[in-house]
N, CA, C, O and CB atoms as a CASP TS submission, in Angstrom:
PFRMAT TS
TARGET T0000
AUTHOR 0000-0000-0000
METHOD Language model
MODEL 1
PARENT N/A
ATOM      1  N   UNK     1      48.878  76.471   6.279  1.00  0.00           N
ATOM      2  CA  UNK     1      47.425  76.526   6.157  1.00  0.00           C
ATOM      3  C   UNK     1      46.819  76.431   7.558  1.00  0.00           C
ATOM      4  O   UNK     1      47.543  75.876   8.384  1.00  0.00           O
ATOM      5  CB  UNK     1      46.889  75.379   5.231  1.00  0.00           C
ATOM      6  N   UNK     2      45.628  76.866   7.985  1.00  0.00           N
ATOM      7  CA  UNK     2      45.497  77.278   8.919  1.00  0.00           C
ATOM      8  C   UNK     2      44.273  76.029   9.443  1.00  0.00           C
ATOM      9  O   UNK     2      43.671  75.335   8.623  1.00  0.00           O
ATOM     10  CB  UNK     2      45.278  78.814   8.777  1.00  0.00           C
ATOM     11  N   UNK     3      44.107  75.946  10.674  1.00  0.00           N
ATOM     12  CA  UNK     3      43.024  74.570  10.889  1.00  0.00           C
ATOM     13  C   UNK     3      41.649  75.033  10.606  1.00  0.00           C
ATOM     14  O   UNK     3      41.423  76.236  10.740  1.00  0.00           O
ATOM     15  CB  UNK     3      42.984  73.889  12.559  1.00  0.00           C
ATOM     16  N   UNK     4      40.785  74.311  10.267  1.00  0.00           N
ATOM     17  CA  UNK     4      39.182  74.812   9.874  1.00  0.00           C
ATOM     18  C   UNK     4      38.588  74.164  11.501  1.00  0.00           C
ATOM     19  O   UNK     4      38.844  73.201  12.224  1.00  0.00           O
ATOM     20  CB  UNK     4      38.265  73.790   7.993  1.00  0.00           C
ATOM     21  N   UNK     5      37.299  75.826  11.519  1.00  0.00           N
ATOM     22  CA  UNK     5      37.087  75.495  12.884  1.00  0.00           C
ATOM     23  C   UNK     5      35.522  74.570  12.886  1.00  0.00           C
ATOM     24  O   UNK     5      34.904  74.222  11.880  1.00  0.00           O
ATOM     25  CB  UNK     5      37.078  77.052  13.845  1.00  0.00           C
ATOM     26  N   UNK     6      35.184  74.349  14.144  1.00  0.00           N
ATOM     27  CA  UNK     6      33.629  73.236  13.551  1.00  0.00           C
ATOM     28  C   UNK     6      32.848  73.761  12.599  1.00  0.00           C
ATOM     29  O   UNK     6      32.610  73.114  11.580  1.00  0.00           O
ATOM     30  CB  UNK     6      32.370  72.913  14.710  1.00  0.00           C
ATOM     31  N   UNK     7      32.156  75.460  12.873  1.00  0.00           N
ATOM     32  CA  UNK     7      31.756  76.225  11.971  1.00  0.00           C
ATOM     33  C   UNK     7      31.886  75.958  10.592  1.00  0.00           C
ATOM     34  O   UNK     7      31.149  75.402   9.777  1.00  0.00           O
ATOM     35  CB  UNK     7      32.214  77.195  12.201  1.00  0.00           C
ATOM     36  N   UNK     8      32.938  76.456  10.528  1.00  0.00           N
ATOM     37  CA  UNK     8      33.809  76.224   8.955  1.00  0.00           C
ATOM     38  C   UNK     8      33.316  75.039   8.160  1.00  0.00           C
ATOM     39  O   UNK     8      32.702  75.009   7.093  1.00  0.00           O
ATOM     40  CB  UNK     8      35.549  75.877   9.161  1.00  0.00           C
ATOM     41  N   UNK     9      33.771  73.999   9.005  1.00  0.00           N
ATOM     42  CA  UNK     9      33.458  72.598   8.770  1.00  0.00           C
ATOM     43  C   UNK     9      32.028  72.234   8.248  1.00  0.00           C
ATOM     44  O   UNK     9      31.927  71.718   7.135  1.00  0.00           O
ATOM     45  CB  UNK     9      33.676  71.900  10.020  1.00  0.00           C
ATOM     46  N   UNK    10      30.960  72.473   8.982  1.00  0.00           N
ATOM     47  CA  UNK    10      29.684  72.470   8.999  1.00  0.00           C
ATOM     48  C   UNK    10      29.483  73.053   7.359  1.00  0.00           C
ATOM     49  O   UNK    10      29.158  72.355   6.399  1.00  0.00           O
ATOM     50  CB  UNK    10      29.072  73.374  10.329  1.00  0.00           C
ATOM     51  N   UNK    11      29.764  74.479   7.347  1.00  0.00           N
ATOM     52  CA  UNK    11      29.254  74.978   6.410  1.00  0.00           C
ATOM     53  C   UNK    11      29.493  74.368   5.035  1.00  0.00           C
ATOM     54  O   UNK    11      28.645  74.004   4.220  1.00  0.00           O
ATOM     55  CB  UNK    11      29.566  76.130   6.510  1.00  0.00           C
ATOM     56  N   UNK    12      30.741  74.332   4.949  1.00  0.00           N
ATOM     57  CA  UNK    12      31.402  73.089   3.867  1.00  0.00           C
ATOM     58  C   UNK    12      30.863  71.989   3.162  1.00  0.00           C
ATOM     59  O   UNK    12      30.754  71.813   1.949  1.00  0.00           O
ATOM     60  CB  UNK    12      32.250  72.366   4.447  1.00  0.00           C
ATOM     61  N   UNK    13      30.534  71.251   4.157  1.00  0.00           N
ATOM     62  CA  UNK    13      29.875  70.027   4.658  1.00  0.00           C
ATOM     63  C   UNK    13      28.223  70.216   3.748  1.00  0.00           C
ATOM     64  O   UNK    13      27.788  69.608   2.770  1.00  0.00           O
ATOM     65  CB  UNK    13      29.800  70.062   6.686  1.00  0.00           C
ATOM     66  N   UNK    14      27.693  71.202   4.495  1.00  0.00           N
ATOM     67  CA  UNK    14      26.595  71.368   3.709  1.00  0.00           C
ATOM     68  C   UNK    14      26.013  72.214   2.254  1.00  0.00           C
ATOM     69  O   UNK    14      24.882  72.381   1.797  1.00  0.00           O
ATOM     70  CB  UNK    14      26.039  71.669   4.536  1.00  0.00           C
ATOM     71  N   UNK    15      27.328  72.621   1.821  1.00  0.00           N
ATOM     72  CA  UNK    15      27.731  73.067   0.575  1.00  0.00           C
ATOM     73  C   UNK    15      27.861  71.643   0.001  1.00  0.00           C
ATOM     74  O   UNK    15      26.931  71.515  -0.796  1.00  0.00           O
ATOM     75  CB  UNK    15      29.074  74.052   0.545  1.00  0.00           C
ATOM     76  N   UNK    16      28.572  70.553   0.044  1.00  0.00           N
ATOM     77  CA  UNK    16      28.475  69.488  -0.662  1.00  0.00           C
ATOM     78  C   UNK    16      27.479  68.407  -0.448  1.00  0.00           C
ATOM     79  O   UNK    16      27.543  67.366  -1.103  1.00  0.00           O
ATOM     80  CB  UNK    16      29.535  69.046  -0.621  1.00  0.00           C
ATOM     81  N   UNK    17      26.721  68.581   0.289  1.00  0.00           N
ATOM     82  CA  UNK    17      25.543  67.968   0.579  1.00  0.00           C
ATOM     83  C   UNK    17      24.737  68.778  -0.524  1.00  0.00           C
ATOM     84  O   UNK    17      24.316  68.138  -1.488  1.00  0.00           O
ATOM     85  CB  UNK    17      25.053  68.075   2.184  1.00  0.00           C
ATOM     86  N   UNK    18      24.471  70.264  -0.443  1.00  0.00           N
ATOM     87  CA  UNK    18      23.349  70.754  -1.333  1.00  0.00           C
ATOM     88  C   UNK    18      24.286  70.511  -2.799  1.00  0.00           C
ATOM     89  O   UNK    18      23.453  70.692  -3.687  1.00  0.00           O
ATOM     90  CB  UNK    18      22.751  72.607  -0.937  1.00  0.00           C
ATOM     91  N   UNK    19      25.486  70.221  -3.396  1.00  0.00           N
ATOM     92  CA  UNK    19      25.137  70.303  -4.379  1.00  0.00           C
ATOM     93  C   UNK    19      24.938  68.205  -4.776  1.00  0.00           C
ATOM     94  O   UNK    19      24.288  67.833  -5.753  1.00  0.00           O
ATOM     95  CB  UNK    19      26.266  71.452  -5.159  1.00  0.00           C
ATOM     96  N   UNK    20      25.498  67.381  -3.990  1.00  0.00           N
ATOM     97  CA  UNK    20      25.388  65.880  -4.301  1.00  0.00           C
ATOM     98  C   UNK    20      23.108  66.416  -4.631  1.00  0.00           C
ATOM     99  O   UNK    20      22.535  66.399  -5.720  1.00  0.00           O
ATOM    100  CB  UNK    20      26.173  64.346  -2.271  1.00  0.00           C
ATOM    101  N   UNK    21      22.662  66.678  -3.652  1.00  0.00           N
ATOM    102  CA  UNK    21      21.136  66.940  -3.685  1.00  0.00           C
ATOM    103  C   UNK    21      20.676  67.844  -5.384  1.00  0.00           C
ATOM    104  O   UNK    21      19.643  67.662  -6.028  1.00  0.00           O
ATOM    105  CB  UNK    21      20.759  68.101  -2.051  1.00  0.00           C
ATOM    106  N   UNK    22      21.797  68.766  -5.722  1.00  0.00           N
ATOM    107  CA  UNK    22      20.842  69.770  -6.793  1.00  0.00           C
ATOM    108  C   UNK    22      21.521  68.621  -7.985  1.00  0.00           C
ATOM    109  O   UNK    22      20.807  68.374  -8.958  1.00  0.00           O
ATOM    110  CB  UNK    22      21.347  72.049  -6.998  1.00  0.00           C
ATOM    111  N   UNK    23      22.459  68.154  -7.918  1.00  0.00           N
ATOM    112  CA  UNK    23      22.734  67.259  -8.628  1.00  0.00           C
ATOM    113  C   UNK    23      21.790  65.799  -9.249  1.00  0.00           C
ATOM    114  O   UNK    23      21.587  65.416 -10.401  1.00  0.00           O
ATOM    115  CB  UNK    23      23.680  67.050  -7.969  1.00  0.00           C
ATOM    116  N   UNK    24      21.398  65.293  -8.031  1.00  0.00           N
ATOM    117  CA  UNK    24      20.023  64.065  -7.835  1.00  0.00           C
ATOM    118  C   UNK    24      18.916  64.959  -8.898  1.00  0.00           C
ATOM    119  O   UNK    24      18.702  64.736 -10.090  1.00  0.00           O
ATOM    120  CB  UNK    24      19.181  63.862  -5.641  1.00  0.00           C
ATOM    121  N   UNK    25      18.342  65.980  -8.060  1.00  0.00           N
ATOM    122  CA  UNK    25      17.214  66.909  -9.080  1.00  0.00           C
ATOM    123  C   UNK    25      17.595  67.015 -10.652  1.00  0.00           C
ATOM    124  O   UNK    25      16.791  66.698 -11.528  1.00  0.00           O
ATOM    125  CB  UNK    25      17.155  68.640  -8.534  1.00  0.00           C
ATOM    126  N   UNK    26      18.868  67.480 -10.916  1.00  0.00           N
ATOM    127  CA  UNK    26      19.615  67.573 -12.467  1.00  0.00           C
ATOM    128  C   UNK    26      19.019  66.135 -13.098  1.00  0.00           C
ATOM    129  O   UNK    26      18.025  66.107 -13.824  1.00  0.00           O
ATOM    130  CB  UNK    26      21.696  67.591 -12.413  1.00  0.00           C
ATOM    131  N   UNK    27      19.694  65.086 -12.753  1.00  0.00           N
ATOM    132  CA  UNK    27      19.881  64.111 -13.170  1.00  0.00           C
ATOM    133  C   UNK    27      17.695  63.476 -13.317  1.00  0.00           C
ATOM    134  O   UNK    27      17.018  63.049 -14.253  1.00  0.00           O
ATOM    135  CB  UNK    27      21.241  63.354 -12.017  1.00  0.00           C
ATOM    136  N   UNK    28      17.481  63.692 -12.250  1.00  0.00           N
ATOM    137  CA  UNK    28      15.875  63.290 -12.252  1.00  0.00           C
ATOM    138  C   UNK    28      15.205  63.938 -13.353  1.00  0.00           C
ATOM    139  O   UNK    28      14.423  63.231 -13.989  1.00  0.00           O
ATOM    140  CB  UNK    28      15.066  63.742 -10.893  1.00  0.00           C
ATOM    141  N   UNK    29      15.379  65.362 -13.775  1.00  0.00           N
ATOM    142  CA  UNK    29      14.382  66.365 -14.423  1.00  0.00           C
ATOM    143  C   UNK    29      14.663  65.927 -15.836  1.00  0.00           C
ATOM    144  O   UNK    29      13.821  65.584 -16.665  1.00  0.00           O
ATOM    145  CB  UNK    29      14.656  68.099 -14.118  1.00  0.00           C
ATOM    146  N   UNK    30      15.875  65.983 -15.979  1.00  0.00           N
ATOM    147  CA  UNK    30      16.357  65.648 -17.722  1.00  0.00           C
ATOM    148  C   UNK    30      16.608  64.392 -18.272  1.00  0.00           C
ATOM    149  O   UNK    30      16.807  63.983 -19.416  1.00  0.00           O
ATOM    150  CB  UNK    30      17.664  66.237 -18.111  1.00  0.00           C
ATOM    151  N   UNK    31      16.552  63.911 -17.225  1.00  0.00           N
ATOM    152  CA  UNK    31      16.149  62.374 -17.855  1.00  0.00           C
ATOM    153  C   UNK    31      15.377  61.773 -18.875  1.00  0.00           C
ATOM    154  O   UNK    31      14.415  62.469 -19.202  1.00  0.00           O
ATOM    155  CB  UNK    31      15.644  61.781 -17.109  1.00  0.00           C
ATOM    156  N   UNK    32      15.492  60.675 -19.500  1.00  0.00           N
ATOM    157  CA  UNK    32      14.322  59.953 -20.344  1.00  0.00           C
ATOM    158  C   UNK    32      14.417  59.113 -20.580  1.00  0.00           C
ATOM    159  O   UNK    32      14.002  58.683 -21.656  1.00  0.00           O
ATOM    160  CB  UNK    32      13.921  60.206 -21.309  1.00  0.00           C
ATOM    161  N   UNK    33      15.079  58.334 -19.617  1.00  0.00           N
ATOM    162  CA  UNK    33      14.745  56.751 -19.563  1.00  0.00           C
ATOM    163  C   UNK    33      13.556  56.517 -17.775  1.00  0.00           C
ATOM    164  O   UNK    33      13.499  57.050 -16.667  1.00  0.00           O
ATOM    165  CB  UNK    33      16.840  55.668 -19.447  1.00  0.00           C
ATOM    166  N   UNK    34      12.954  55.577 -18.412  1.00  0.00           N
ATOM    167  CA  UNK    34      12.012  55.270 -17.571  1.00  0.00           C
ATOM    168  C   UNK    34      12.413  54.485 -16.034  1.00  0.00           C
ATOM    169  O   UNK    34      11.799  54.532 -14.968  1.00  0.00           O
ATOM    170  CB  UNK    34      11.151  54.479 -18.428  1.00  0.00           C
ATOM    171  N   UNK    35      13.281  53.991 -16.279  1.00  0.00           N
ATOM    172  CA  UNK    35      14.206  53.209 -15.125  1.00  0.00           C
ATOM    173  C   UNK    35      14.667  54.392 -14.061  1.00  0.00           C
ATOM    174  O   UNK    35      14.381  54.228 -12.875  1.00  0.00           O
ATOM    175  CB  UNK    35      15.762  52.390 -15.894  1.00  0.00           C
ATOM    176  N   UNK    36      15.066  55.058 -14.293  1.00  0.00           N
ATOM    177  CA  UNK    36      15.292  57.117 -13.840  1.00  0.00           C
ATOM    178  C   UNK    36      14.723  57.555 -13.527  1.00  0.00           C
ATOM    179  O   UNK    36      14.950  57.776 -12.338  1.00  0.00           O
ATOM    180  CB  UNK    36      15.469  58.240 -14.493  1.00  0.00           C
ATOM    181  N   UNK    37      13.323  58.234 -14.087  1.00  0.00           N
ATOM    182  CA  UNK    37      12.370  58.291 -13.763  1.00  0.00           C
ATOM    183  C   UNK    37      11.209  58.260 -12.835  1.00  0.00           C
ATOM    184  O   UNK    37      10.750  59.199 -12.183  1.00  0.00           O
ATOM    185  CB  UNK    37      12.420  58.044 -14.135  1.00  0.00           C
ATOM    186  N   UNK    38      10.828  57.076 -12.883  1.00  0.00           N
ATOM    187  CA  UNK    38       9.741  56.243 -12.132  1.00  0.00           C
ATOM    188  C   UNK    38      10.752  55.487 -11.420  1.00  0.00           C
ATOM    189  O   UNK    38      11.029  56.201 -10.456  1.00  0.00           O
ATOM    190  CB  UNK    38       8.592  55.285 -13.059  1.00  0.00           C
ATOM    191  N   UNK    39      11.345  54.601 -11.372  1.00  0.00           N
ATOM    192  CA  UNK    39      11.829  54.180 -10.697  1.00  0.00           C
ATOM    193  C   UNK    39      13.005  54.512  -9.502  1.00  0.00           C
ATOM    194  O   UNK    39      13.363  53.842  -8.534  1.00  0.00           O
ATOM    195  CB  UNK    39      11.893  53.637 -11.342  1.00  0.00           C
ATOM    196  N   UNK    40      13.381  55.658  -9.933  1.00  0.00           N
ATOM    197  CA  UNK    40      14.415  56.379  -9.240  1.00  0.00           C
ATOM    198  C   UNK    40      15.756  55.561  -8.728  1.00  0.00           C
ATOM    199  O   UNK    40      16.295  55.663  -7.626  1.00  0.00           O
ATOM    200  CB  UNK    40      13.732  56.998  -8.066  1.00  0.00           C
ATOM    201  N   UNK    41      16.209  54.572 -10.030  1.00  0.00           N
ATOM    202  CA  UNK    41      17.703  54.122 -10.186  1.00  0.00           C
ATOM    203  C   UNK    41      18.553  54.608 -10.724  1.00  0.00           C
ATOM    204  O   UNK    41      18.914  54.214 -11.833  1.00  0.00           O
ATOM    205  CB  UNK    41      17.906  53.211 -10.630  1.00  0.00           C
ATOM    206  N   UNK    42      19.171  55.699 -10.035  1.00  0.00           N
ATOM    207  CA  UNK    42      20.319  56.151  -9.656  1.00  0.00           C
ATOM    208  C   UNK    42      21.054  57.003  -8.997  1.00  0.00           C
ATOM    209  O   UNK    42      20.147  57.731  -8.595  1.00  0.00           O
ATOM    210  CB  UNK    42      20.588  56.226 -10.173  1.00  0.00           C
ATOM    211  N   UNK    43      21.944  57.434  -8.610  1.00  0.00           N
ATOM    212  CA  UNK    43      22.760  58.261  -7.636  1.00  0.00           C
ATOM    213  C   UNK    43      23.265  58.649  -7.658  1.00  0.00           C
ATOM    214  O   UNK    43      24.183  58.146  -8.306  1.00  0.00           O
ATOM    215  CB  UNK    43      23.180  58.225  -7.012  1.00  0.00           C
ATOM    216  N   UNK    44      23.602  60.176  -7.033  1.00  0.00           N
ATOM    217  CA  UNK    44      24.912  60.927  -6.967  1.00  0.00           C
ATOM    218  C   UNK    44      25.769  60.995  -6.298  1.00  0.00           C
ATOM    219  O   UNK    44      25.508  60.554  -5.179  1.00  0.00           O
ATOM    220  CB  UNK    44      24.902  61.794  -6.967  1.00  0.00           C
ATOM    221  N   UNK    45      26.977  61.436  -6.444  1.00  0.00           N
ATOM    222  CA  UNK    45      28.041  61.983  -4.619  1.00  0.00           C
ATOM    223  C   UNK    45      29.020  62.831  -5.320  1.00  0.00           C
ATOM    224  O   UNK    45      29.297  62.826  -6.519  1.00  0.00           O
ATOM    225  CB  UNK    45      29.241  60.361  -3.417  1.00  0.00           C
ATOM    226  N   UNK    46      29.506  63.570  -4.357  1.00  0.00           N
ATOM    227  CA  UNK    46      30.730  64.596  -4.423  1.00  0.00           C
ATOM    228  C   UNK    46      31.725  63.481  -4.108  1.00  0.00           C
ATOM    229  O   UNK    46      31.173  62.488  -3.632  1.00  0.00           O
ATOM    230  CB  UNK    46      30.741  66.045  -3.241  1.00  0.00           C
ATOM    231  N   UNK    47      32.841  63.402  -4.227  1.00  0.00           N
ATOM    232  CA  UNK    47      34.241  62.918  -3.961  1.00  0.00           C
ATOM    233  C   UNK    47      35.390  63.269  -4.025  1.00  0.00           C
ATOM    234  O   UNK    47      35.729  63.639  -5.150  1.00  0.00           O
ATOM    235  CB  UNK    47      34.451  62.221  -4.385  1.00  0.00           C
ATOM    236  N   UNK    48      36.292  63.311  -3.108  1.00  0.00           N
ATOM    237  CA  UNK    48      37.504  64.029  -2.853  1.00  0.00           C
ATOM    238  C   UNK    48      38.703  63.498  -3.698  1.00  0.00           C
ATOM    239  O   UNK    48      38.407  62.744  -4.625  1.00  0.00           O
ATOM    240  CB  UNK    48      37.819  63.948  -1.375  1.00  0.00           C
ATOM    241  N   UNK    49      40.121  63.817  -3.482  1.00  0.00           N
ATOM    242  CA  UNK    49      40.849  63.339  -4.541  1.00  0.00           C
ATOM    243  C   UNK    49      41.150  61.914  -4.500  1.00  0.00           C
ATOM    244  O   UNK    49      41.678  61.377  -5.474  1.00  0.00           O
ATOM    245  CB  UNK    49      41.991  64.042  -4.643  1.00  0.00           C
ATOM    246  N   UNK    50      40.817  61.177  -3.310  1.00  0.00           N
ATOM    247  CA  UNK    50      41.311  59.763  -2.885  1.00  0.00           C
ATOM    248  C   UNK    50      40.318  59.048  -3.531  1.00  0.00           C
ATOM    249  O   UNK    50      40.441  57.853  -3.801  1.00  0.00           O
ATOM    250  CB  UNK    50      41.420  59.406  -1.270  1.00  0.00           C
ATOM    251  N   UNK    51      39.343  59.708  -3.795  1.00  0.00           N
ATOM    252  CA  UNK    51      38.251  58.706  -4.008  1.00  0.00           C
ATOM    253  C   UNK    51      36.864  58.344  -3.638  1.00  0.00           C
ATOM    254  O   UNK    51      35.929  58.010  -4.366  1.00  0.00           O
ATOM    255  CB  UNK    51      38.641  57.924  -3.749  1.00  0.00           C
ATOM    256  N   UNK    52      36.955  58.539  -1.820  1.00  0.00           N
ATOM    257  CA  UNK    52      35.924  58.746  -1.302  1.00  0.00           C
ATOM    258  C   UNK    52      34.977  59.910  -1.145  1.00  0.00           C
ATOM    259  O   UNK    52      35.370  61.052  -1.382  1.00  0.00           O
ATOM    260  CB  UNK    52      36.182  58.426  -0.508  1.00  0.00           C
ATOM    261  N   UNK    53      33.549  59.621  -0.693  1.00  0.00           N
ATOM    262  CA  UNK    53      32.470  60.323  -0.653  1.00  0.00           C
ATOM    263  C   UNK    53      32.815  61.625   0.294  1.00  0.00           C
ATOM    264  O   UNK    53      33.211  61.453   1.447  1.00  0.00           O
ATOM    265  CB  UNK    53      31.314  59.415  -0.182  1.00  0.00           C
ATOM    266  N   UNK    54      32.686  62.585  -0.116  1.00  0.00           N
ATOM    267  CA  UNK    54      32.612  63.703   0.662  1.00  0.00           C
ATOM    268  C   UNK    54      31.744  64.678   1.077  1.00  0.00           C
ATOM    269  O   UNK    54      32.043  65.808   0.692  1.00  0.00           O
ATOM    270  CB  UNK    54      33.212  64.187   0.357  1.00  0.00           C
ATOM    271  N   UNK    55      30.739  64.574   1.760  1.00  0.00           N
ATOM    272  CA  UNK    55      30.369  64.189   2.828  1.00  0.00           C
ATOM    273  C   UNK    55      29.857  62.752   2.383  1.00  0.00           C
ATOM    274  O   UNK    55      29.774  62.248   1.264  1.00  0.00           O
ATOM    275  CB  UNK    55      29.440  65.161   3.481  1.00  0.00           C
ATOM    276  N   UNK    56      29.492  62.193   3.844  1.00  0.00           N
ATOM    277  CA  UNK    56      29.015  61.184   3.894  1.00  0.00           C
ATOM    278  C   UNK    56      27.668  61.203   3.235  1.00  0.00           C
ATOM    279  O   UNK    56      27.921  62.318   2.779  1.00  0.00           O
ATOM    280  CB  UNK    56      29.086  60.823   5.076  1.00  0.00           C
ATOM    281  N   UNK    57      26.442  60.963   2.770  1.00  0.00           N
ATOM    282  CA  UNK    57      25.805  61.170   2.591  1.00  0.00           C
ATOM    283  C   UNK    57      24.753  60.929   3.387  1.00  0.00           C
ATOM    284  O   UNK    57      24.718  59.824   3.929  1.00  0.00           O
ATOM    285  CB  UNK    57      25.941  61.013   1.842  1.00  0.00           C
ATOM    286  N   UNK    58      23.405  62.119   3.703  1.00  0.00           N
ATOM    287  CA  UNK    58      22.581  61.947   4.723  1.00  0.00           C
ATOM    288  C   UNK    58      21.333  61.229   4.667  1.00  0.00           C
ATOM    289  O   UNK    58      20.912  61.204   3.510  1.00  0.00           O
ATOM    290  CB  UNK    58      22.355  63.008   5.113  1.00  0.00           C
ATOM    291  N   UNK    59      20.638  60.677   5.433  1.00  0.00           N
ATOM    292  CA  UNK    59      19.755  60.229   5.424  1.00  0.00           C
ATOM    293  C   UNK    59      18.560  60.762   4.250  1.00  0.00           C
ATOM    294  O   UNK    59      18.223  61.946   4.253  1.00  0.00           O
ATOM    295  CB  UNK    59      19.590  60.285   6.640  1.00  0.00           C
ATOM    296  N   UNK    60      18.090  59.993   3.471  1.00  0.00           N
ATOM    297  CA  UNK    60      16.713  60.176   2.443  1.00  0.00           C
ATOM    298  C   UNK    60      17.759  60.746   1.147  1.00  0.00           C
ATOM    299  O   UNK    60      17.160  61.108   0.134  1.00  0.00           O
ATOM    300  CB  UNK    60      15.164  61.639   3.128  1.00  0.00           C
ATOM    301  N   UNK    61      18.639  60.800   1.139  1.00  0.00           N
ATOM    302  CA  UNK    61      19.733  61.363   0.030  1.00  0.00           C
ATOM    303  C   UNK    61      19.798  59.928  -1.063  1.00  0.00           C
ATOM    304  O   UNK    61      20.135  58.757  -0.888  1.00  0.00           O
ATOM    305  CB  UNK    61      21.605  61.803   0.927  1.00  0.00           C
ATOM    306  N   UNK    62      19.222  60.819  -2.406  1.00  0.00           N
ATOM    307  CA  UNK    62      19.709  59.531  -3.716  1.00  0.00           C
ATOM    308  C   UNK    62      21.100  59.942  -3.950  1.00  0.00           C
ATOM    309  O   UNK    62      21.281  60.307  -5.111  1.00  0.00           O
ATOM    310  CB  UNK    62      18.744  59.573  -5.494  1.00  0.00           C
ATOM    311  N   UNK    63      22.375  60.004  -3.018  1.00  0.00           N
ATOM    312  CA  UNK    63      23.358  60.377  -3.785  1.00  0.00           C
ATOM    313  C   UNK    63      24.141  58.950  -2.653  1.00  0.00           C
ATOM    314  O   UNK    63      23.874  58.656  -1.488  1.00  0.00           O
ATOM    315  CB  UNK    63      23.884  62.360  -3.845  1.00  0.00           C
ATOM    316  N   UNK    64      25.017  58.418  -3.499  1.00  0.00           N
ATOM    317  CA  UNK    64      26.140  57.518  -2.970  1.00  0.00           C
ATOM    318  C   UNK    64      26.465  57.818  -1.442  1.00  0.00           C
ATOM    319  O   UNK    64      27.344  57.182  -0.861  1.00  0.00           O
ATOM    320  CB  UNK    64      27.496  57.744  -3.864  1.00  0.00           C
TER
END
């Protein structure tokens, strides 16, 4: 397999950033509990096979 170059990386990166984000929107719109809602308790993230968050998540992000 061949090495991924920064490019590569980047783009990736912000492929799982936009979907942890269209994910947050999913979860906000169809909701119907009020805690969700108005209050905006709870969160998303992408995660790899180990477990951890993939990407990190960025600043103003409701995702893990």
């Amino acid at each position: 397999m061949s090495a991924i170059n920064a490019v590569e990386l980047e783009i990736i990166r912000n492929a799982l950033v936009a979907a942890a984000e269209e994910m947050s929107v999913t979860v906000w719109r169809t909701s119907r509990s009020p805690v969700v809602r108005d209050i905006l308790d709870y969160s998303t993230a992408v995660f790899d096979a180990d477990g951890q968050a993939a990407p990190p998540k960025p600043p103003g992000c409701r995702c893990i």
